[in-house]
Structure formats: structure tokens, C-alpha cells
BALUMTOR-140002 format. One record per atom (N, C-alpha, C, CB): atom name; x, y, z. Coordinates in nm, 2 decimals. Glycine has a CB too. Layout:
REM BALUMTOR-140002
REC_martor_xx_yy_zz
REC_CA_X_Y_Z
...
This chain:
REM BALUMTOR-140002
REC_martor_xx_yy_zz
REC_N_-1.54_-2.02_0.09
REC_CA_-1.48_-1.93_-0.01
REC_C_-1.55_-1.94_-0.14
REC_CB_-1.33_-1.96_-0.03
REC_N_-1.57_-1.80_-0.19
REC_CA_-1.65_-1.81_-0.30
REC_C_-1.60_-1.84_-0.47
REC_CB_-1.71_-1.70_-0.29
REC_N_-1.68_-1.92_-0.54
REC_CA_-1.60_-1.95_-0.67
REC_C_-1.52_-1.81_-0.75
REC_CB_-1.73_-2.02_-0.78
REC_N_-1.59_-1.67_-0.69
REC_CA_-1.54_-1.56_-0.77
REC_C_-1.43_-1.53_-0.75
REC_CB_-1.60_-1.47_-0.76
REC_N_-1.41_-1.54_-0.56
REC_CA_-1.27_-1.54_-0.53
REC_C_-1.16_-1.61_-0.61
REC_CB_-1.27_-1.58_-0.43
REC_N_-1.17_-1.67_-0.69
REC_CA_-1.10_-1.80_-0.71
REC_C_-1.06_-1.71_-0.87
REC_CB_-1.20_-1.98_-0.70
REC_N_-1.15_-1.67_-0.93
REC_CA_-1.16_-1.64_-1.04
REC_C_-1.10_-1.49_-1.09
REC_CB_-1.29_-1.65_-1.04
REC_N_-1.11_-1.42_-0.95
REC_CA_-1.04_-1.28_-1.00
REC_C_-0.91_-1.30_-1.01
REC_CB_-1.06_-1.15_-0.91
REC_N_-0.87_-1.16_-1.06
REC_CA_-0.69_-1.20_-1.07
REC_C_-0.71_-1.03_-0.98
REC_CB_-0.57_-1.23_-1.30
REC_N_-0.58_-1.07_-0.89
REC_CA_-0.53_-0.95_-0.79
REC_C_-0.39_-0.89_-0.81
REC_CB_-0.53_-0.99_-0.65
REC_N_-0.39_-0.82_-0.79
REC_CA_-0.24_-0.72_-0.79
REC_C_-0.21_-0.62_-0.66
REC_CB_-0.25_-0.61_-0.92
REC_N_-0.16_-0.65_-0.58
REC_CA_-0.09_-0.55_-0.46
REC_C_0.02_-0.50_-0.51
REC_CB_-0.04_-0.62_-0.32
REC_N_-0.03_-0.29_-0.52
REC_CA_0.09_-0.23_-0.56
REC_C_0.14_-0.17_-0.46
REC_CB_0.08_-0.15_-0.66
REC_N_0.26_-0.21_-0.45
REC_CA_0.31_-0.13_-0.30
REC_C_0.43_-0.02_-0.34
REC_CB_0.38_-0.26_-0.19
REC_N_0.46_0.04_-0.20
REC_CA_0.58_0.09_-0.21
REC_C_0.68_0.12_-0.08
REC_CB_0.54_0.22_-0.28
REC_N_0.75_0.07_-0.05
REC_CA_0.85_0.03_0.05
REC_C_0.97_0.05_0.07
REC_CB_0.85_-0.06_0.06
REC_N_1.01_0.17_0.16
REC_CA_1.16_0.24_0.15
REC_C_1.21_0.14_0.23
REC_CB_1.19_0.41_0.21
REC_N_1.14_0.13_0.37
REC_CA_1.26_0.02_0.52
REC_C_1.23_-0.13_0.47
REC_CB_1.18_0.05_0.78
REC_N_1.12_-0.18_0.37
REC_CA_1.12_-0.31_0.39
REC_C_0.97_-0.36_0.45
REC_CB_1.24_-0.33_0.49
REC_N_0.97_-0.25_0.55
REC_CA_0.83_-0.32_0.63
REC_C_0.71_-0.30_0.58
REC_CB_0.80_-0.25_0.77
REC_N_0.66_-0.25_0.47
REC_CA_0.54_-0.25_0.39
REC_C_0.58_-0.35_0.31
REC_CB_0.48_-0.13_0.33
REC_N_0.70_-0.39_0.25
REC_CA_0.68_-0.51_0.15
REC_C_0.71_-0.63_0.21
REC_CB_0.76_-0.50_0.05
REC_N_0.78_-0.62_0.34
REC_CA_0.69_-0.76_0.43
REC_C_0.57_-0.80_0.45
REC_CB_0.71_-0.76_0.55
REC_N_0.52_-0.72_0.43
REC_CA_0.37_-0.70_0.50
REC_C_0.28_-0.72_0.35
REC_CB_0.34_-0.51_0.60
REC_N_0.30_-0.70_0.25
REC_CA_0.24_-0.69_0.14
REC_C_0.28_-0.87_0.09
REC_CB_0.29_-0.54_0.05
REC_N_0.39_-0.91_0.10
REC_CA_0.43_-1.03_0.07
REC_C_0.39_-1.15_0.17
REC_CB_0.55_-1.01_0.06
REC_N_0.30_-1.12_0.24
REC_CA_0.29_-1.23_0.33
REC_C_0.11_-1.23_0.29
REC_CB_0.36_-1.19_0.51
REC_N_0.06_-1.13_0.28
REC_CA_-0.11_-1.06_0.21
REC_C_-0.12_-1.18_0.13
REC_CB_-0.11_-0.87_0.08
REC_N_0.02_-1.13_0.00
REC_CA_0.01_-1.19_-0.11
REC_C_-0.01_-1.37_-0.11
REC_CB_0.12_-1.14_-0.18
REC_N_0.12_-1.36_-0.02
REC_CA_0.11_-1.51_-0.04
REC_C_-0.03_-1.60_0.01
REC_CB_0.24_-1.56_0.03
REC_N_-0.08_-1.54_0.06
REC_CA_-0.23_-1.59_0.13
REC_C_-0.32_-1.60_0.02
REC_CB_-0.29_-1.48_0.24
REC_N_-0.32_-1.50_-0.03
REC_CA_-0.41_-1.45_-0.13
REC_C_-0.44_-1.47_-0.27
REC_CB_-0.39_-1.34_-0.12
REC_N_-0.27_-1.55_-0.28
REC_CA_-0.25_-1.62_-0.40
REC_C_-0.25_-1.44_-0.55
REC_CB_-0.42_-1.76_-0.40
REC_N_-0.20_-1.38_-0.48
REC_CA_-0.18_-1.29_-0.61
REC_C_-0.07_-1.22_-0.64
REC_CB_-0.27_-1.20_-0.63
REC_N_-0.03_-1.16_-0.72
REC_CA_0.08_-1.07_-0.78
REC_C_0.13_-0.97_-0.65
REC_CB_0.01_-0.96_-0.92
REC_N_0.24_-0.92_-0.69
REC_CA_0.27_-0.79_-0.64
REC_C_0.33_-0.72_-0.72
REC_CB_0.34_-0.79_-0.54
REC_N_0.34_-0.60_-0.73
REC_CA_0.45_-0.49_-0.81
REC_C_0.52_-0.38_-0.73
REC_CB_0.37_-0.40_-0.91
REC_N_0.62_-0.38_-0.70
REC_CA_0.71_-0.27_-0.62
REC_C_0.71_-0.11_-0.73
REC_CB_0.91_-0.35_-0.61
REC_N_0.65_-0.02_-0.68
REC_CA_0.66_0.07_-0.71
REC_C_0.79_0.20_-0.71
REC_CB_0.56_0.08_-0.66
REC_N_0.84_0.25_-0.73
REC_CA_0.95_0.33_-0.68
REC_C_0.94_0.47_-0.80
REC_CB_1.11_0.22_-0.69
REC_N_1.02_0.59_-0.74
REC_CA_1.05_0.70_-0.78
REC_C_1.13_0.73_-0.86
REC_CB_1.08_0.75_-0.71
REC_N_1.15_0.80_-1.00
REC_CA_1.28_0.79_-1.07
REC_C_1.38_0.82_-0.96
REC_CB_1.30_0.89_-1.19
REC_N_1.37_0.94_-0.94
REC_CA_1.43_1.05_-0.85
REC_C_1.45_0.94_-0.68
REC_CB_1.29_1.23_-0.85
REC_N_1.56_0.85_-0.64
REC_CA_1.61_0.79_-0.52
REC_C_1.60_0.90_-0.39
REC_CB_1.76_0.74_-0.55
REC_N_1.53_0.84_-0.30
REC_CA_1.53_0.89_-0.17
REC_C_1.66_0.91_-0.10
REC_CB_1.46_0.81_-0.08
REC_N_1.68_1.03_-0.05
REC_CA_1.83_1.00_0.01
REC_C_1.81_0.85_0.16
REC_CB_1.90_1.20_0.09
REC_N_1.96_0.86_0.17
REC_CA_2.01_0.74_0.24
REC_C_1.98_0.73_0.36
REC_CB_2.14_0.72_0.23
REC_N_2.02_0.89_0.37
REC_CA_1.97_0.91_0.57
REC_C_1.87_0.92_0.61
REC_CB_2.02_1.02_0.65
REC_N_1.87_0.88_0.72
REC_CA_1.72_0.86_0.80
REC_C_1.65_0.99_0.79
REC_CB_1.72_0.83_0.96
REC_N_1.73_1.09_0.86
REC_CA_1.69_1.23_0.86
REC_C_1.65_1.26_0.74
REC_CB_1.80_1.32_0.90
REC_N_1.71_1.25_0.67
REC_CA_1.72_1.35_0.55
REC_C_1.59_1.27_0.40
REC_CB_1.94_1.35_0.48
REC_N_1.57_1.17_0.49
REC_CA_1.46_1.10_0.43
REC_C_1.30_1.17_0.48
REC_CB_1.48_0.94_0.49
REC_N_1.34_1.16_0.60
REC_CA_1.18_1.22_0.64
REC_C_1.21_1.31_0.66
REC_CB_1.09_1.19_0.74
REC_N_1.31_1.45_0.63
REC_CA_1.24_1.56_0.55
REC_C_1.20_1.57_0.41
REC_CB_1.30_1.65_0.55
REC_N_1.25_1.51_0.34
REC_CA_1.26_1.47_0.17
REC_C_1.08_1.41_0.22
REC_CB_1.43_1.30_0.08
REC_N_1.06_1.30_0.23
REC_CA_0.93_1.23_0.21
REC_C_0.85_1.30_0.26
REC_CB_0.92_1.11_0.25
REC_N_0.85_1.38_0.42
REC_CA_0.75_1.45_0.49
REC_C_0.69_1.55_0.42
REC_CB_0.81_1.51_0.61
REC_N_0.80_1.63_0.36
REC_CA_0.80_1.74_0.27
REC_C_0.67_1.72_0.14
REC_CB_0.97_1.75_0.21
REC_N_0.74_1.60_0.12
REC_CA_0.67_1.60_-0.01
REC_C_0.55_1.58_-0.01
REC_CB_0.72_1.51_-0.09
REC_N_0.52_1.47_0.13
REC_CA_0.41_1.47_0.16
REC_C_0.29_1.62_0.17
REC_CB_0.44_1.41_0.27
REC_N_0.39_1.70_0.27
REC_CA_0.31_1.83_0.29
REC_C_0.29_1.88_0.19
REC_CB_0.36_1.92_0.38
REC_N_0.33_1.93_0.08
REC_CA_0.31_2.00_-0.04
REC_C_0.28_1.94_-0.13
REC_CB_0.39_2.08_-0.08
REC_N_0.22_1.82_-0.09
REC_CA_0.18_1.73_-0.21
REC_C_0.21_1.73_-0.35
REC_CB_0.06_1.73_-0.21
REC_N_0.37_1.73_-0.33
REC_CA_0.49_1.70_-0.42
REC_C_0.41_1.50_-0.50
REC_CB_0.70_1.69_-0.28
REC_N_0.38_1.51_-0.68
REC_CA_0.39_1.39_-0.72
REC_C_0.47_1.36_-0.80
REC_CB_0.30_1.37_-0.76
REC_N_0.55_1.28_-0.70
REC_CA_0.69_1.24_-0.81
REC_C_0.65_1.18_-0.94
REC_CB_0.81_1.12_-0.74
REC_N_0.80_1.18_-1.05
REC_CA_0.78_1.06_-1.16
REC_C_0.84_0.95_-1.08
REC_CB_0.86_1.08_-1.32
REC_N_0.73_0.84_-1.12
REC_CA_0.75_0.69_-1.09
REC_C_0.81_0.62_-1.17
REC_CB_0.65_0.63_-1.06
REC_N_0.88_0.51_-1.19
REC_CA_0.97_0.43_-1.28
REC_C_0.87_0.33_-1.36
REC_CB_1.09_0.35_-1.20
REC_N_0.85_0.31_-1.51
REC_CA_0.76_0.21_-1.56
REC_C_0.74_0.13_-1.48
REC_CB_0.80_0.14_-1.67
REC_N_0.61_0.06_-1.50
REC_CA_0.58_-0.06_-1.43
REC_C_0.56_-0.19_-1.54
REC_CB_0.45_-0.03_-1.35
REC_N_0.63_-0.28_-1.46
REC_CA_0.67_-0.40_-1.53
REC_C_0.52_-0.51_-1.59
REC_CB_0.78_-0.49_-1.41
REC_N_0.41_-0.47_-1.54
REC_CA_0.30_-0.54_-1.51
REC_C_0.14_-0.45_-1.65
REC_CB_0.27_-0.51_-1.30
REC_N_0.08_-0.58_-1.67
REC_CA_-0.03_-0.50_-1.77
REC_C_-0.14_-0.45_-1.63
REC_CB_-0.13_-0.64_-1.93
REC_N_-0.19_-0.34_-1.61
REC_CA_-0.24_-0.33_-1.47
REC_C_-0.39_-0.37_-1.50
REC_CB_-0.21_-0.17_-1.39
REC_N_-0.46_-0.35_-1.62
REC_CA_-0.55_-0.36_-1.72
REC_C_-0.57_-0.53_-1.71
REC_CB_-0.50_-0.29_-1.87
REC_N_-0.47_-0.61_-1.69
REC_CA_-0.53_-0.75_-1.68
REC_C_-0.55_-0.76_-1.55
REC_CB_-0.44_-0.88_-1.73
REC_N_-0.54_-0.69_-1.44
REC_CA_-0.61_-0.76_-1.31
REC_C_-0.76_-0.65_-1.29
REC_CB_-0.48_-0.75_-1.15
REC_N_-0.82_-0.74_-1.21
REC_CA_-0.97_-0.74_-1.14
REC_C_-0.97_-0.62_-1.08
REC_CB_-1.02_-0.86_-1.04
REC_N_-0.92_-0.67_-1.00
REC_CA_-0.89_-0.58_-0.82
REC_C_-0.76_-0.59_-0.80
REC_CB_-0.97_-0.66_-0.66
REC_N_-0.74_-0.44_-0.72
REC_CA_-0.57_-0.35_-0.70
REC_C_-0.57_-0.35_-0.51
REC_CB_-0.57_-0.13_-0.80
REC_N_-0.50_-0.40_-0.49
REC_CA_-0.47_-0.35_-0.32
REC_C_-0.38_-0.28_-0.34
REC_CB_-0.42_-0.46_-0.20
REC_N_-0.36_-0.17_-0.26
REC_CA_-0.24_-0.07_-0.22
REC_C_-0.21_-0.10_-0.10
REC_CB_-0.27_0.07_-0.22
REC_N_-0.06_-0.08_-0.11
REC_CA_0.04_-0.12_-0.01
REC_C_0.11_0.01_0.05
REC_CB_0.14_-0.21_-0.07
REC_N_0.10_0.05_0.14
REC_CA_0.22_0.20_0.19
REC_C_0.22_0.25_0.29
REC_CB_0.21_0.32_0.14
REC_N_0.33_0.29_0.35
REC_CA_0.34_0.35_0.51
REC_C_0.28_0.45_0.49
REC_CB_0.47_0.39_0.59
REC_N_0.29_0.46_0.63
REC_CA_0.24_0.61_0.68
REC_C_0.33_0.69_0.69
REC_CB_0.17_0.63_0.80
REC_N_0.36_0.81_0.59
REC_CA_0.45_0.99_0.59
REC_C_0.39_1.09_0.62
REC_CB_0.51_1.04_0.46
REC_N_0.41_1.13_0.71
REC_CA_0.28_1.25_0.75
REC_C_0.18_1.24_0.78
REC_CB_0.25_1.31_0.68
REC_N_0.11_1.13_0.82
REC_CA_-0.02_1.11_0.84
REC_C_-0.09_1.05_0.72
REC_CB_-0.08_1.22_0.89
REC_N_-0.01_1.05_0.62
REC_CA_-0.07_1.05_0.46
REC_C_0.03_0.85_0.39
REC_CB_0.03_1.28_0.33
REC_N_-0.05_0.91_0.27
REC_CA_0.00_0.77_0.18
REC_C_0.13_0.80_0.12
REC_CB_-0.10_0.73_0.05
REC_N_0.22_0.74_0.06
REC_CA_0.33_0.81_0.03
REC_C_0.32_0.85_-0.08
REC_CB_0.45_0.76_0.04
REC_N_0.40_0.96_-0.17
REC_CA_0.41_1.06_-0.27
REC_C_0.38_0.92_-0.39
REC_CB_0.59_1.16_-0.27
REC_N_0.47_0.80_-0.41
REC_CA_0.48_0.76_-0.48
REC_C_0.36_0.67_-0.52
REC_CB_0.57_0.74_-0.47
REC_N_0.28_0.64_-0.41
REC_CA_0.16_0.56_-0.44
REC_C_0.07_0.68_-0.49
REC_CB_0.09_0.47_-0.30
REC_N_0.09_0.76_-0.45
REC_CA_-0.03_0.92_-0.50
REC_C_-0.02_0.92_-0.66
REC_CB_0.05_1.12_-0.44
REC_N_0.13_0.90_-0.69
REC_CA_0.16_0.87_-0.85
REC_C_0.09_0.77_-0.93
REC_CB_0.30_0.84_-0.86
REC_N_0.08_0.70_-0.86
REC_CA_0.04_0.59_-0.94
REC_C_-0.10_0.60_-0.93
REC_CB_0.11_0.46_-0.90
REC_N_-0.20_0.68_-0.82
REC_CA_-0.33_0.65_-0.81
REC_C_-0.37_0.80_-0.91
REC_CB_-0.39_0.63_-0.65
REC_N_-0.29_0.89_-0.99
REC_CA_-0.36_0.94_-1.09
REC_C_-0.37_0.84_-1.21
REC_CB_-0.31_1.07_-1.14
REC_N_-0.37_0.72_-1.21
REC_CA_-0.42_0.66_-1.32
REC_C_-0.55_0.61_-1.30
REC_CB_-0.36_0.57_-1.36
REC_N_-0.65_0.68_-1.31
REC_CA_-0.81_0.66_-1.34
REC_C_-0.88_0.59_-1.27
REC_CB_-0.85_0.60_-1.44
REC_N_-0.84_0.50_-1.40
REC_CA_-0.86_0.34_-1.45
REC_C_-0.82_0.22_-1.34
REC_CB_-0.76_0.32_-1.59
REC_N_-0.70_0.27_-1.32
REC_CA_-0.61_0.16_-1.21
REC_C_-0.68_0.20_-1.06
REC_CB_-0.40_0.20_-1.20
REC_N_-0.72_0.37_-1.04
REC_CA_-0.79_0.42_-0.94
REC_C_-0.93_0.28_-0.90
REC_CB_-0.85_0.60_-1.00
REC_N_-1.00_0.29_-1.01
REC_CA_-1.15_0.22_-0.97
REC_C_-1.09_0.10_-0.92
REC_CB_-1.28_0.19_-1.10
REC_N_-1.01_0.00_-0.95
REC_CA_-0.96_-0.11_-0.91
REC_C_-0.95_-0.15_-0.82
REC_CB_-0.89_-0.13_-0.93
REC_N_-0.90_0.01_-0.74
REC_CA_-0.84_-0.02_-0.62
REC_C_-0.92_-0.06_-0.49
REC_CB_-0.76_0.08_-0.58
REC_N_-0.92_-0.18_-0.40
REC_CA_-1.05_-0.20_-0.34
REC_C_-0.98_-0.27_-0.21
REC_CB_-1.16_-0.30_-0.44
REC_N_-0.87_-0.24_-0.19
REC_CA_-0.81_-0.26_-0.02
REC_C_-0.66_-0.20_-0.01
REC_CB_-0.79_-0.45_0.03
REC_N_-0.65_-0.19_0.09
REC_CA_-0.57_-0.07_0.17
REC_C_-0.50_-0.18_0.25
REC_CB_-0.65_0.05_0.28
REC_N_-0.36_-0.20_0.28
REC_CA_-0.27_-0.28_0.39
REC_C_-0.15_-0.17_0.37
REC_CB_-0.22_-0.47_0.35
REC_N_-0.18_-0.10_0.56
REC_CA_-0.07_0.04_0.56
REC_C_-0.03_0.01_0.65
REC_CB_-0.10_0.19_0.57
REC_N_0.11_0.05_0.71
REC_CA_0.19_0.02_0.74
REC_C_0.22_0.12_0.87
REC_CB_0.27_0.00_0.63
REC_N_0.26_0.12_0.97
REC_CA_0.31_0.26_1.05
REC_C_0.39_0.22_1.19
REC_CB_0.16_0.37_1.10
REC_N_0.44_0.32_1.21
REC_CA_0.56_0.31_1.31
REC_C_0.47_0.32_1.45
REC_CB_0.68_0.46_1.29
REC_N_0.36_0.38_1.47
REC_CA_0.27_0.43_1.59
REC_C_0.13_0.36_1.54
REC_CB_0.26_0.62_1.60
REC_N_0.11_0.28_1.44
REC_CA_-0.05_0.23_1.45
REC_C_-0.15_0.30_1.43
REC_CB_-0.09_0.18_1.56
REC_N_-0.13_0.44_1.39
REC_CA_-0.23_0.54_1.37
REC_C_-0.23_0.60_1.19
REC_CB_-0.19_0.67_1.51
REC_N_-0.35_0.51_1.16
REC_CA_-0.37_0.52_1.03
REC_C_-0.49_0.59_1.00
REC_CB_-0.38_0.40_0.98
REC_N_-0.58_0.66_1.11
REC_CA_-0.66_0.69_1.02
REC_C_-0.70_0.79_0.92
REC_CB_-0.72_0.68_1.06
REC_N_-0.62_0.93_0.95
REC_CA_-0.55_1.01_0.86
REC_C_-0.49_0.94_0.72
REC_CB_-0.43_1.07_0.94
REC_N_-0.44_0.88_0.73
REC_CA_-0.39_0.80_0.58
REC_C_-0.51_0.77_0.50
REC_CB_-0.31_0.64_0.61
REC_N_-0.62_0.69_0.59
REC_CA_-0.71_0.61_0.52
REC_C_-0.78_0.73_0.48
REC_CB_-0.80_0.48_0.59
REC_N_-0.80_0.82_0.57
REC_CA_-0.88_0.94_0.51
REC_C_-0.85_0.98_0.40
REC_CB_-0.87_1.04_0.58
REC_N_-0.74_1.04_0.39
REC_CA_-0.66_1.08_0.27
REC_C_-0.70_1.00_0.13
REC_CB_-0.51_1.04_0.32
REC_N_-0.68_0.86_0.17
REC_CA_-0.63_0.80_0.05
REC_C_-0.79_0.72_-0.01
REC_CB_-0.48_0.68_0.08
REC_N_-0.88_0.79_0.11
REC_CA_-1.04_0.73_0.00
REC_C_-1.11_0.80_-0.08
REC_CB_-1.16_0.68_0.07
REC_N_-0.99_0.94_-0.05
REC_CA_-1.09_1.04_-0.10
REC_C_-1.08_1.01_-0.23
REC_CB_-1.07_1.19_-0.06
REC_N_-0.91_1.00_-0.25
REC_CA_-0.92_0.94_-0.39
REC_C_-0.92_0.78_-0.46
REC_CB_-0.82_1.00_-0.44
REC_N_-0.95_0.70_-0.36
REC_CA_-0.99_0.56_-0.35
REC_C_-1.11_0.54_-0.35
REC_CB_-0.96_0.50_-0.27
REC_N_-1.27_0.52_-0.48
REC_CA_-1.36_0.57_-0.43
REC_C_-1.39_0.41_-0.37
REC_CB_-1.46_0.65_-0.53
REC_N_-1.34_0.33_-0.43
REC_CA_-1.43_0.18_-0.39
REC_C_-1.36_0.08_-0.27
REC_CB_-1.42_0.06_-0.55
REC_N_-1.27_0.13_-0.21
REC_CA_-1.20_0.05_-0.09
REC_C_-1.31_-0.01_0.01
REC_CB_-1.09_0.16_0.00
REC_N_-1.32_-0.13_0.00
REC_CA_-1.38_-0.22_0.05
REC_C_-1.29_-0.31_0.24
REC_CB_-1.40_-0.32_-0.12
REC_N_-1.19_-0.30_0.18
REC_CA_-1.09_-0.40_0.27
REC_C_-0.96_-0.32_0.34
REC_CB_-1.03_-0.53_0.17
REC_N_-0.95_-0.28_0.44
REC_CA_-0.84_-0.24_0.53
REC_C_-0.74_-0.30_0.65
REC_CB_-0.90_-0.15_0.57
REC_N_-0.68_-0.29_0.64
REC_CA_-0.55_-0.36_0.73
REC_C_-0.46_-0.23_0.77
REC_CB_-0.43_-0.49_0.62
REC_N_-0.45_-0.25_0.90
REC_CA_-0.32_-0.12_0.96
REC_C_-0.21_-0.26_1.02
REC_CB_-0.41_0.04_1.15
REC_N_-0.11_-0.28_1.00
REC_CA_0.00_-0.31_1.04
REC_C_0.12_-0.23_1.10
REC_CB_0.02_-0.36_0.96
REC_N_0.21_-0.28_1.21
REC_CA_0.29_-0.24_1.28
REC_C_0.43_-0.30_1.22
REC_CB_0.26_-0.27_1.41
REC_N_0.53_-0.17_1.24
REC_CA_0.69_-0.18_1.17
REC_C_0.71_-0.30_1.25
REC_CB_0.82_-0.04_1.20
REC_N_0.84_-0.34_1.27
REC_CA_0.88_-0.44_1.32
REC_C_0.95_-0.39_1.43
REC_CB_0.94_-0.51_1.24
REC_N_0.98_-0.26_1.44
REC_CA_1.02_-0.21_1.56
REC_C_0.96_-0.18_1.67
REC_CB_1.06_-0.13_1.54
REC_N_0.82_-0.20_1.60
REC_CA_0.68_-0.15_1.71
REC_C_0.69_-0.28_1.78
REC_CB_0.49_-0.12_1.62
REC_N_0.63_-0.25_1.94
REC_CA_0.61_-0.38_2.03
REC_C_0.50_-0.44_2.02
REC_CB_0.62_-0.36_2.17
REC_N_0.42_-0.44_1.93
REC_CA_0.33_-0.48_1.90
REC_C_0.30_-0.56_1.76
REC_CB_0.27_-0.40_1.93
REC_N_0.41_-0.56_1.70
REC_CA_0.45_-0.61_1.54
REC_C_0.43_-0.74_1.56
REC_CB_0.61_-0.58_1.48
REC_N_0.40_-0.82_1.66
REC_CA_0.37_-0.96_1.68
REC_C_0.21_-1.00_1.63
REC_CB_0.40_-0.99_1.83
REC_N_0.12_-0.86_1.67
REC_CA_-0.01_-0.92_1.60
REC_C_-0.03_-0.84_1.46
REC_CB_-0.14_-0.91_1.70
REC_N_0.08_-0.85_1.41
REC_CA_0.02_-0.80_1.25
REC_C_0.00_-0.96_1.21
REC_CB_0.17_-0.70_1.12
REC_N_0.02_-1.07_1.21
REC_CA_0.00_-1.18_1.16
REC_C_-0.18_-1.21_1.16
REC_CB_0.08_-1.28_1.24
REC_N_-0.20_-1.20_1.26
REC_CA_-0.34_-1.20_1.31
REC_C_-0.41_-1.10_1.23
REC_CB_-0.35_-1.18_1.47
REC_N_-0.38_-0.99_1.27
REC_CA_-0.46_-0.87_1.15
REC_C_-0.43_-0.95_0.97
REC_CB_-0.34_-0.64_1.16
REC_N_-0.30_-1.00_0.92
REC_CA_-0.32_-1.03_0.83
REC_C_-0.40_-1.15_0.79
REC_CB_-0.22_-1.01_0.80
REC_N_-0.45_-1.25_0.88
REC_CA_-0.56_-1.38_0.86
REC_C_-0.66_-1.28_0.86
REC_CB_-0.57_-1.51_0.99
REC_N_-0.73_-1.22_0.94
REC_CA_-0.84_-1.15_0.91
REC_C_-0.86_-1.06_0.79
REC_CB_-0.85_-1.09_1.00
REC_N_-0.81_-0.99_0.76
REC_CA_-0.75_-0.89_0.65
REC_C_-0.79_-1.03_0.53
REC_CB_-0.55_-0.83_0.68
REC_N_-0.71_-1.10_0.48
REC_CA_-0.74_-1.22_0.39
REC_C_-0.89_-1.27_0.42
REC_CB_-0.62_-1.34_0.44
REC_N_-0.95_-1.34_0.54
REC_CA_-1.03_-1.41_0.53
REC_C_-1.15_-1.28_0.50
REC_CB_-1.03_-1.53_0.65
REC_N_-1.14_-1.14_0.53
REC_CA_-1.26_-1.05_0.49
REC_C_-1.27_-1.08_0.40
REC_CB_-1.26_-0.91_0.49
REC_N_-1.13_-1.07_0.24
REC_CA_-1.12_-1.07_0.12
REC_C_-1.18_-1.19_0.05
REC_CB_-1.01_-1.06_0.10
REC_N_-1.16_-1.27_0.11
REC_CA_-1.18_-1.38_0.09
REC_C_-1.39_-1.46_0.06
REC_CB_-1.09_-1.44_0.22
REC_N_-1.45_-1.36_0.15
REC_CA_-1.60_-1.41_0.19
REC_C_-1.67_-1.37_0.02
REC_CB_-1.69_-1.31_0.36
């Protein structure tokens, strides 16, 4: 492991309606030894399932950018930014979109750990490098409902030890 590793300071911003991207971002972290920040919407998702993924799908498709709620964190003191977020539509969610018109916080960002119900990320990643120019490090993980949510552990040692070289 390299002395630089040791030396940056990291920030995973995520955003997590069921839980399963901030599982998944919290386990990154704890490896990784860095921050996290929970991102969220002023404006609350409704409750129901349904009525969620039309609200989020939607927003997705018309690339609706919500207002997001302050963030508790100076984003300006860390190095490097991972983004954290399922997959809505094939895409990143509305609210990480919010937060990646900030520039500045944009160049930072230099790994991807997404989240999905079906394992099929690459629509997302597409999406989200266009405006991600420096993403270096990627991780696709499985809900916990998926039958295959047993090797996200494994993707997450690898995922870490890339970061790590």
C-alpha cells in the first residue's frame, strides 16, 4: 500500500432510499478508512413502492434535478469523492445528479460503487462519466434481495484493494 494512500483524505457521497447502497457504501468505507455523507432531497420520496418508482423513474427520464438538503461536510477538505447510488432507470439517481453540478466536487470524483436490483450497471456508468470526467475505480453491487448479494463482499475487497495500489 502506498504512503499516498495513507495521506489522502476520502469522502463517499451517497444516496440511499431501501438501505442497500448505504450498506454497501458503509462497508467501502470502513475498509477504506474514510468519511461518508448521506445525501437526500428537500422534497421526500413518497412511501410506496409504486409510487416511488414512478416519482424517481420519472425524474430520472426527464432529468428532473431536485433541491438537495445542505451538506453537513467541508467537501473542499477532501482529496478524492466516491459516489454511491442505485440504479433508477438505468441511470444515477436525481439526487446524486444534484450534487454532481458542483464543478469542483465533480473533478474529485474518482470511483463509482452502484448498487442494482438486476446487476446491470452499465447504462448508469455510462451516464454518470459523462459527467464524471476522472472515475478511475468501479464496483457494481447486488440488493440484498438479489441471489447473488453474497458476492458483493468479494467485489467490495477488490474494489478497496484497486483503491488502494
Amino acid at each position: 500500500m502506498s504512503e499516498k494512500f495513507y495521506n489522502m483524505k476520502r469522502l463517499i457521497v451517497y444516496y440511499s432510499l431501501s438501505g442497500n447502497t448505504e450498506e454497501a457504501v458503509k462497508a467501502v468505507a470502513e475498509k477504506l478508512g474514510c468519511d461518508t455523507l448521506k445525501i437526500d432531497t428537500v422534497k421526500e420520496m413518497p412511501k410506496s413502492f409504486f409510487a416511488r418508482i414512478l416519482v424517481g423513474g420519472g425524474q430520472v427520464a426527464m432529468n428532473i434535478i431536485p433541491e438537495i438538503k445542505p451538506v453537513d461536510k467541508d467537501i473542499n477538505a477532501y482529496d478524492e469523492i466516491f459516489i454511491g447510488t442505485p440504479v433508477w432507470n438505468s441511470k444515477g439517481v436525481p439526487a446524486i445528479n444534484a450534487f454532481l453540478k458542483d464543478e469542483k466536487a465533480c473533478q474529485k470524483v474518482t470511483g463509482l460503487i452502484v448498487t442494482s436490483g438486476g446487476g446491470d450497471i452499465d447504462k448508469c456508468v455510462k451516464a454518470l462519466e459523462i459527467k464524471i470526467p476522472n472515475v478511475k475505480y468501479k464496483v457494481s453491487l447486488l440488493d440484498r434481495k438479489h441471489k447473488d448479494y453474497g458476492k458483493n463482499s468479494e467485489k467490495i475487497k477488490e474494489f478497496v484493494n484497486s483503491v488502494q495500489k
